[in-house]
C-alpha positions in Angstrom: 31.2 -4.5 8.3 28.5 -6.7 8.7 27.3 -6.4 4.9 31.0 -7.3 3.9 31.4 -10.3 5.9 28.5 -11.6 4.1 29.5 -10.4 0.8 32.8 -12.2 1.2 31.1 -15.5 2.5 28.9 -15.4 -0.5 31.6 -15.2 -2.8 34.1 -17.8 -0.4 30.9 -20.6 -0.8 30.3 -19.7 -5.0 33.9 -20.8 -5.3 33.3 -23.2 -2.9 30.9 -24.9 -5.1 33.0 -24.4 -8.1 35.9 -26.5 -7.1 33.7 -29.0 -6.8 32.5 -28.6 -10.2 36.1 -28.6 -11.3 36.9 -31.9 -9.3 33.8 -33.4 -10.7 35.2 -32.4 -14.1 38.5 -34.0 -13.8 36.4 -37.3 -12.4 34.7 -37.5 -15.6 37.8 -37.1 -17.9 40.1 -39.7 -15.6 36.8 -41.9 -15.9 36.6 -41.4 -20.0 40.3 -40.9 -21.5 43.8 -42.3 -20.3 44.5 -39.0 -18.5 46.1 -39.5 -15.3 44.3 -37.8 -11.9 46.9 -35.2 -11.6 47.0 -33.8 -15.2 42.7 -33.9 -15.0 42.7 -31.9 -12.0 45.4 -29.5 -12.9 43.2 -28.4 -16.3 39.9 -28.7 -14.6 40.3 -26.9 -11.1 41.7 -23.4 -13.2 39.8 -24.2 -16.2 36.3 -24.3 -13.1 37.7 -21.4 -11.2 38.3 -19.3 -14.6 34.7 -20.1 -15.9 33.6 -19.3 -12.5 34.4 -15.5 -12.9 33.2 -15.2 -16.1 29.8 -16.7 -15.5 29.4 -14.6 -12.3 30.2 -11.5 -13.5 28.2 -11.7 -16.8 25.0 -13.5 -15.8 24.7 -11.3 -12.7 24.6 -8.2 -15.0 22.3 -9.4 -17.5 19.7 -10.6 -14.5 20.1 -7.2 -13.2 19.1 -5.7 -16.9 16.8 -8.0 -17.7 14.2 -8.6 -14.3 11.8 -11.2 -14.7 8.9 -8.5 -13.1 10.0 -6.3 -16.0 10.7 -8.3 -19.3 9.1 -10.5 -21.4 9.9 -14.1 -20.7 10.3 -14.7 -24.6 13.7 -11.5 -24.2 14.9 -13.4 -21.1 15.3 -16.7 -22.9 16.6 -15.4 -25.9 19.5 -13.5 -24.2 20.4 -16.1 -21.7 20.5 -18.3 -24.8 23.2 -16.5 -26.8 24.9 -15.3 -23.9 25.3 -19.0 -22.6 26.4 -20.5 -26.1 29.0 -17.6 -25.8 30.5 -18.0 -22.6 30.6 -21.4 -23.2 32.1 -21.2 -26.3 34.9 -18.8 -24.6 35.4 -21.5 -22.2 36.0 -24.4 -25.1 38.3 -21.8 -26.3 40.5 -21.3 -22.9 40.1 -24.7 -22.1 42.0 -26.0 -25.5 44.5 -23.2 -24.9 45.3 -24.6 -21.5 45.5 -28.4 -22.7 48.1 -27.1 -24.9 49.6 -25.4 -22.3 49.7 -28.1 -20.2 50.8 -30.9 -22.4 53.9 -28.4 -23.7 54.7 -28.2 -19.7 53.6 -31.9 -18.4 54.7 -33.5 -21.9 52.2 -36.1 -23.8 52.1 -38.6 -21.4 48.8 -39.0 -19.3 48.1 -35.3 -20.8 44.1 -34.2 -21.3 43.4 -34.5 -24.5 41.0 -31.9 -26.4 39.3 -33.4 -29.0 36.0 -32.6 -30.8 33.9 -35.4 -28.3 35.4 -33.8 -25.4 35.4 -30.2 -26.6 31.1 -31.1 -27.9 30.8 -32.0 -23.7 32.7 -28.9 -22.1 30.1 -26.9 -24.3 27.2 -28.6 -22.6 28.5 -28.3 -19.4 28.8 -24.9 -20.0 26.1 -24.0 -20.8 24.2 -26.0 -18.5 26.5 -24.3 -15.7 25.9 -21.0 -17.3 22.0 -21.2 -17.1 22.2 -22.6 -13.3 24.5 -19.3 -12.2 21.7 -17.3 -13.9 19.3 -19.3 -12.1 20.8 -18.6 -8.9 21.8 -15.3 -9.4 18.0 -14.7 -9.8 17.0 -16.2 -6.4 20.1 -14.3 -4.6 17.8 -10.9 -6.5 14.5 -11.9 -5.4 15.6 -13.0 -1.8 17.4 -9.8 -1.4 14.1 -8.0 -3.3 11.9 -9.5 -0.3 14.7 -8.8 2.2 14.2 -5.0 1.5 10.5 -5.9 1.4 10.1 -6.8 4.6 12.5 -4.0 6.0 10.6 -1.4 4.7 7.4 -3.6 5.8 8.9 -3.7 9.3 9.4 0.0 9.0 6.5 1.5 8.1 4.9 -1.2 11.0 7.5 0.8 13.7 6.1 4.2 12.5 2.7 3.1 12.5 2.9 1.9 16.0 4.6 5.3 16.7 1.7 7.1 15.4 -1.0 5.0 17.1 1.3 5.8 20.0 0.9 9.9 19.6 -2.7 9.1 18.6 -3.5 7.3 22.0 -1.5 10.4 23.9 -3.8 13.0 21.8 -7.0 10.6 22.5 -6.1 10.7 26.5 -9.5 12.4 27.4 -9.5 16.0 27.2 -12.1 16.0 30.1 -9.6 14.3 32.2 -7.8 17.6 32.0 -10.5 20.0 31.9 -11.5 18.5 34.7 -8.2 18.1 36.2 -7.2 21.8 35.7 -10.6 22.9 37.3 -10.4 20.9 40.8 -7.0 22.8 40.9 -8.3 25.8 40.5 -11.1 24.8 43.2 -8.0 23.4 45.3 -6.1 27.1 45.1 -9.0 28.4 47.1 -9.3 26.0 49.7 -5.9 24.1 50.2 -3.2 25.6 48.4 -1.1 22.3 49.3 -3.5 19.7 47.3 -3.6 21.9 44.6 0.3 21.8 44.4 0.9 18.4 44.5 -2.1 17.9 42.0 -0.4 20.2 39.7 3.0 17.8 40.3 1.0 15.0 39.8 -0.2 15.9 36.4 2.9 17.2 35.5 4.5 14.0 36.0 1.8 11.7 34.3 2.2 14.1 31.4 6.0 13.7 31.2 5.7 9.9 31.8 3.8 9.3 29.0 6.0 11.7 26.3 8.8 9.8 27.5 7.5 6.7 25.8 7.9 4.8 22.4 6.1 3.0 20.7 9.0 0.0 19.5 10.4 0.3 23.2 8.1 -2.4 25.6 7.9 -1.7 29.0 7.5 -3.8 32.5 3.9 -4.0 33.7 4.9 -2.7 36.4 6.2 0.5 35.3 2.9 0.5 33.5 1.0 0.0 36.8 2.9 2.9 37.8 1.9 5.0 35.3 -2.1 3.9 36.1 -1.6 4.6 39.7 -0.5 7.8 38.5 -3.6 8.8 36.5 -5.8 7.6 39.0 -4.2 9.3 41.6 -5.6 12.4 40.0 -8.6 11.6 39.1 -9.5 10.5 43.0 -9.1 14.2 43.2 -12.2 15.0 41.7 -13.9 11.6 42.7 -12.9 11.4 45.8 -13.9 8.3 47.9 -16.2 7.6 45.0 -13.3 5.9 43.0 -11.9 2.7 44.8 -8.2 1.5 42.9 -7.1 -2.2 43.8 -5.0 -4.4 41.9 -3.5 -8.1 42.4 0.1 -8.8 40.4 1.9 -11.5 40.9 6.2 -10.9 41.3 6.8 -12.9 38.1 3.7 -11.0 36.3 5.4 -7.8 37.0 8.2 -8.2 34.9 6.7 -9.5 31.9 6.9 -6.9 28.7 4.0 -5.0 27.4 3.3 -2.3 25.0 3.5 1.3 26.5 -0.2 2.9 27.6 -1.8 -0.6 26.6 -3.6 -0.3 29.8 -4.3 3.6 29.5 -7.3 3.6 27.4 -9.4 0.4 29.9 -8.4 2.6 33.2 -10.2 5.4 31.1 -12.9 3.5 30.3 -13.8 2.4 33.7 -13.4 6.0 35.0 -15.8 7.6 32.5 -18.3 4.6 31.1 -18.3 3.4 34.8 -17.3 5.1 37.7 -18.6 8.1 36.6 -22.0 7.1 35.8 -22.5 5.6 39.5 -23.6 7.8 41.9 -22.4 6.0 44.5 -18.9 5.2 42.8 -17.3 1.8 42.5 -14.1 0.1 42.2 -11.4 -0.5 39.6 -9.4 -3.6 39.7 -6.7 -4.7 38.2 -5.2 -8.5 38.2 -2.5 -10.1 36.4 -0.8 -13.2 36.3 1.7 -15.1 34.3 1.0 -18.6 33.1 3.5 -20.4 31.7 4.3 -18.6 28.1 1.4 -16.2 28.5 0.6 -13.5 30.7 -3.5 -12.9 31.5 -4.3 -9.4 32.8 -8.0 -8.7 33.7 -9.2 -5.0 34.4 -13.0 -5.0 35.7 -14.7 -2.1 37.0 -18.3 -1.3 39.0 -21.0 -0.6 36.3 -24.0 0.6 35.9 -26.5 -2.3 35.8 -28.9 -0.4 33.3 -26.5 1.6 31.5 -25.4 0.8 27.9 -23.1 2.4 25.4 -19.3 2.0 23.9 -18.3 -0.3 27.2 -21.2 -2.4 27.3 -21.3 -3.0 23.7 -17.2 -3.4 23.7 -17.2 -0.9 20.3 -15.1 2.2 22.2 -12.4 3.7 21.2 -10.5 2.5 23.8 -11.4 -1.2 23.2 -10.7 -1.5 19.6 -7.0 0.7 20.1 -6.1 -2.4 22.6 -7.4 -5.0 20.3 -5.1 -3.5 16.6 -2.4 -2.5 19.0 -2.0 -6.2 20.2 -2.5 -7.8 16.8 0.5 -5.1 15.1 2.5 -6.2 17.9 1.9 -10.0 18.7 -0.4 -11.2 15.7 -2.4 -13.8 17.0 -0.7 -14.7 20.0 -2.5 -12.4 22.1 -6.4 -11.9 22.4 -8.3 -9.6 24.0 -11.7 -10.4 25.3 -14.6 -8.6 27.4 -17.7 -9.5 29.0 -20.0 -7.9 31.7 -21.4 -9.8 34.4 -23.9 -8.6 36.6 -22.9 -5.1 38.2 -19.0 -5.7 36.7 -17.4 -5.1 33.4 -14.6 -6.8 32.6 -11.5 -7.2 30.0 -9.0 -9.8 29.2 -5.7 -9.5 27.9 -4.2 -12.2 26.4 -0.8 -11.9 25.0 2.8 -14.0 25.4 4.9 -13.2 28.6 8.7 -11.7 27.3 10.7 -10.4 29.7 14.1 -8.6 29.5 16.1 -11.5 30.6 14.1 -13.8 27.8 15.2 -11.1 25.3 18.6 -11.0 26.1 18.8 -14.5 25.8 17.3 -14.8 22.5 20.3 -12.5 21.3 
């Protein structure tokens, strides 16, 4: 539906343009010969219209056989050269036919009359006009070449992001789950009901995340959710050791994000951070929108003598966030990380959409 509206609006402004070609036409013969305005138009508008057609239908096919990417230039020239000197010639040849026609109808007086000068500037024209359809009809291919370009571009950039998506899933630490599967085990033995609503827990973060895709954005706070979640089991096997707070402003809450963006920091503060402290720590999580942009910062308690893949900002984890935001956002959004003191901490940096701003836009 939608490709025929445009198909028909193509050919509706090609006509379009035609009739003006025709109007200029009969300008030029009122301006040079004693024919009147209504005998000039009346051969030039059909005459236009008629010449119309036949250059559209022939230089569109010869563009089509003969590509610029796959023919010599020398080829191209050559057949647009006779094919031009022949429509043109076919259009001489109709247009003398219809000044006789019309002069047998109209009678002599303010007729067009088709004489060798006249007939000598119709072939110009059309050739000229010829060459400029061709012209055009070889932007109209290339434009719709990059078209399908950038679709298939856009494409393979939605199935990348799907895979990254899976990836991230498969990456989710397999210790978490070990681990996770063995305090329930311990739980079974000593209370039956924690063990239960572990097992519901990591059930439902499990389900959460194969319910998501990667083209589909969600709220941050239904990806706060989905942190909460994971954490929840993990202070299972932590305990008090592993402190969860987090700061997000109303308006923060319902900006747009890409699913499990957060997913791989949390996990880095749990096992490059949390884990290595005897003592445990916290994990925070603050976000804010500013304007156009929306800053989230997730710190965590650190070892002040460790080192490795957090420290050095070169995990996994890090660099998944940092391609992830550049497929989706370019270089609107940044990421950036830093540890001070006894606190490692990242940035995210990326522009603040919401579902009412979307809906808007379309």
């Amino acid at each position: 539906m939608s490709g025929g509206f445009w198909a028909r609006r193509s050919v509706a402004l090609y006509l379009l343009a035609w009739l003006m070609l025709g109007v200029l036409l009969a300008g030029l013969i009122v301006a040079t010969s004693e024919a009147s305005t209504a005998a000039s138009l009346l051969f030039a508008l059909p005459l236009a219209l008629f010449y119309a057609c036949a250059c559209g239908f022939s230089a569109y096919y010869l563009c089509r056989a003969y590509p610029l990417a796959q023919r010599r230039l020398r080829a191209v020239l050559t057949v647009f050269l006779f094919s031009g000197l022949s429509a043109a010639l076919l259009w001489c040849a109709a247009g003398s036919a219809w000044a006789a026609l019309c002069r047998l109808l109209l009678g002599q007086e303010g007729a067009v009359i088709f004489n060798r000068p006249f007939a000598a500037v119709m072939l110009g024209i059309g050739v000229l006009l010829y060459w400029m359809t061709a012209v055009a009809h070889y932007l109209a291919l290339e434009f719709e070449r990059a078209r399908r370009a950038e679709t298939r571009a856009l494409e393979s950039r939605l199935l990348a992001q799907d895979a990254e998506l899976r990836m991230l899933r498969t990456q989710i630490d397999p210790h978490f789950l070990f681990n996770s599967l063995n305090s329930i085990s311990a739980l079974t033995a000593i209370d039956a009901g924690r063990a239960r609503d572990m097992t519901l827990q990591l059930a439902g973060f499990f389900r959460q995340t194969l319910g998501l895709e990667a083209h589909r954005k969600v709220s941050l706070g239904e990806e706060l959710a989905l942190v909460e979640c994971f954490l929840a089991i993990e202070q299972v096997r932590f305990g008090p050791r592993l402190a969860f707070a987090h700061e997000v402003g109303e308006d923060a809450r319902e900006c747009l994000l890409p699913p499990m963006i957060l997913q791989p920091l949390v996990e880095n503060a749990v096992k490059h951070g949390i884990g290595q402290l005897l003592d445990g720590g916290m994990i925070r999580i603050d976000a804010e929108r500013a304007g156009s942009l929306l800053r989230i910062r997730v710190g965590n308690d650190a070892d002040p003598d460790g080192a490795g893949a957090q420290g050095e900002g070169r995990g996994i984890g890090l660099v998944n966030v940092r391609q992830r935001l550049a497929a989706a956002y370019g270089r609107e959004a940044s990421v950036h990380w830093a540890r001070e003191n006894n606190t490692f901490r990242v940035q995210l940096v990326l522009p603040a959409e919401t579902e009412r701003d979307l809906r808007c836009e379309y």
